[in-house]
C-alpha positions in Angstrom: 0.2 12.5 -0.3 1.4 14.6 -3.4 3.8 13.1 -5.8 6.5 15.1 -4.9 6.6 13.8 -1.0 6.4 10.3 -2.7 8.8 10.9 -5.4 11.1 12.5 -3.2 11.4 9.2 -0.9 12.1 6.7 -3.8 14.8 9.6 -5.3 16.0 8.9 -2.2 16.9 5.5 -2.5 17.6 5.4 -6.2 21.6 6.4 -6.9 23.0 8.0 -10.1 24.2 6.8 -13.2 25.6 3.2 -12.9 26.1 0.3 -15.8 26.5 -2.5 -13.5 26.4 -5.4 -15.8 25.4 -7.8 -13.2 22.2 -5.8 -13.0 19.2 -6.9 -14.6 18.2 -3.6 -15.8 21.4 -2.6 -17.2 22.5 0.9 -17.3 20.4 3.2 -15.1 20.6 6.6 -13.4 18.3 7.3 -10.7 16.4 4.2 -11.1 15.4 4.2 -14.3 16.6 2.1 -16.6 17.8 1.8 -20.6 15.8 -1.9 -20.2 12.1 -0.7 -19.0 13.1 3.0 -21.3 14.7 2.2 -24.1 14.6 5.4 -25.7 15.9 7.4 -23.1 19.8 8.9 -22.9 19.6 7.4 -19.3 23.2 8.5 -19.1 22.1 12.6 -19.7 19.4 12.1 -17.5 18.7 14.9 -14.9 16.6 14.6 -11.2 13.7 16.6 -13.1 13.9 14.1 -16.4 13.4 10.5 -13.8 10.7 12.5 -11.7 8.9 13.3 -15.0 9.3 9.7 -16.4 8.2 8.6 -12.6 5.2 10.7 -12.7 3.8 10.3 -16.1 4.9 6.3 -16.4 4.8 5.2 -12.8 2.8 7.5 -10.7 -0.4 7.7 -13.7 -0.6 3.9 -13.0 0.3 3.7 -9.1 -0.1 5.7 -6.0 -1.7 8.7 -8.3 -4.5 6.5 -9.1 -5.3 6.1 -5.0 -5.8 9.9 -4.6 -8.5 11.8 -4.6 -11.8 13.1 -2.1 -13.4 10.3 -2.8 -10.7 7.3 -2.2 -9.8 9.0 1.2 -6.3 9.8 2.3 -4.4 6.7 1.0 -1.1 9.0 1.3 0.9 6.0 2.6 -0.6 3.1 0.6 0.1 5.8 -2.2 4.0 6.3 -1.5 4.2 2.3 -0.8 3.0 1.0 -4.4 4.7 4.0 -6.2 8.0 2.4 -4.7 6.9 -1.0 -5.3 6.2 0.0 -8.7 9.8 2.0 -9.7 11.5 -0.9 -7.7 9.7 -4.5 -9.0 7.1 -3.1 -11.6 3.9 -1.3 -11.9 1.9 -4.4 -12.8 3.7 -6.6 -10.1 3.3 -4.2 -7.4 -0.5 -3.0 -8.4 -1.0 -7.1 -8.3 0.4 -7.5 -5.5 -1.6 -5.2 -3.9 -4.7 -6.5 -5.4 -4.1 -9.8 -3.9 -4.1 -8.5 -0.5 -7.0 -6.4 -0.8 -8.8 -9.8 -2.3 -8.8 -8.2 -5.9 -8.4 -9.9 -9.1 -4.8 -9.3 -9.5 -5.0 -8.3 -13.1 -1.8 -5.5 -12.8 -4.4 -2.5 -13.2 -6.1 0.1 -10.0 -9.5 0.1 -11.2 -13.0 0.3 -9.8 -13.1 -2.7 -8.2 -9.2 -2.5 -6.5 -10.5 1.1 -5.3 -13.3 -0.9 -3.5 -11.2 -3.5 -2.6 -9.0 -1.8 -0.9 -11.4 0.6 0.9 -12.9 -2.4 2.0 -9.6 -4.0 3.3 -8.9 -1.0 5.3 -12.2 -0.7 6.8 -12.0 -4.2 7.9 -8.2 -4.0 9.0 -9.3 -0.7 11.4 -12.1 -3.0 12.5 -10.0 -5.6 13.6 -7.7 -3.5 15.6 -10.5 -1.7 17.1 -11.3 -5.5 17.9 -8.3 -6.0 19.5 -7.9 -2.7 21.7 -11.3 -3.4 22.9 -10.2 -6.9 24.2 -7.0 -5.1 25.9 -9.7 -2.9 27.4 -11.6 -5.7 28.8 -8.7 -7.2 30.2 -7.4 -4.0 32.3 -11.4 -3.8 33.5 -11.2 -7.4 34.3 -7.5 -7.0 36.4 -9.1 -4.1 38.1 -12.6 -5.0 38.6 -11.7 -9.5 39.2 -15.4 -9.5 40.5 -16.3 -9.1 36.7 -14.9 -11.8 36.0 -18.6 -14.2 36.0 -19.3 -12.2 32.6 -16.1 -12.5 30.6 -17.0 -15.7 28.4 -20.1 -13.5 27.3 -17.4 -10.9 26.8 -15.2 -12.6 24.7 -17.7 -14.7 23.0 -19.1 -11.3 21.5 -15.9 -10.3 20.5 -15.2 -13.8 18.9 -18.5 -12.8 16.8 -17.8 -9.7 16.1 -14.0 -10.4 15.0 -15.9 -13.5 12.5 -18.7 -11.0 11.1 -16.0 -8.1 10.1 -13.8 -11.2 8.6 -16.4 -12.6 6.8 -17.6 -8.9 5.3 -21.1 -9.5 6.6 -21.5 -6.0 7.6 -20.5 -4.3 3.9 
């Protein structure tokens, strides 16, 4: 995922210049605002100008911080806090995030949140392995009803299985 696919999403979303006074960031012009940018003409500001802000104040701390050979795609989870980020915050969204992936949610993608993270998504693509393989076992079952006599083992070993990749006892 490359800044400008994720970039090009939020612009997207974000309008031009408004001073809404009923909006808690105040004047803003394509979602970036004179609160969180004080020293910005926000009402001169151009596409080019917010996708540099995004990049260098946003992206730096966000989604750009997921990419890389070693942290895997991440494309997706990339895009997703870099919006969270321009929308709610970069520290709310990062924490956010951190508290799903069982991270101290301190506001910063570190180390550890890389980890974190990797880990959540190996154990998320576990589970749903988990799951299809039930599915599986059920068409063999409906097809195959003289099976049947060894479905509690079956299930029993996916029960175990499901509680060993919950429980991380295979990282």
């Amino acid at each position: 995922m490359s800044f400008k696919r994720a970039i090009d999403f939020s612009l997207g979303w974000e309008g031009g210049y408004v001073d809404d006074p009923e909006d808690p960031g105040g004047e803003t012009n394509y979602g970036i605002s004179k609160r969180a940018h004080p020293a910005e003409n926000i009402k001169g500001l151009t596409v080019a100008d917010a996708s540099r802000i995004y990049e260098e104040t946003y992206w730096a701390r966000t989604g750009g911080l997921l990419e890389g050979p070693s942290e895997g795609s991440g494309g997706a989870l990339a895009a997703a806090l870099l919006d969270f980020g321009i929308h709610s915050g970069v520290s709310r969204a990062v924490a956010e995030l951190q508290r799903f992936v069982g991270a101290e949610p301190d506001g910063v993608v570190g180390p550890r949140t890389k980890l974190a993270i990797r880990l959540k998504a190996d154990e998320l693509l576990a589970m749903a392995l988990v799951e299809r393989r039930s599915r599986y076992l059920e068409r063999v079952l409906t097809a195959q009803p003289e099976l049947r006599k060894y479905e509690k083992g079956w299930r029993a070993r996916l029960d175990s299985l499901a509680s060993c990749i919950q429980h991380r006892r295979f990282g």
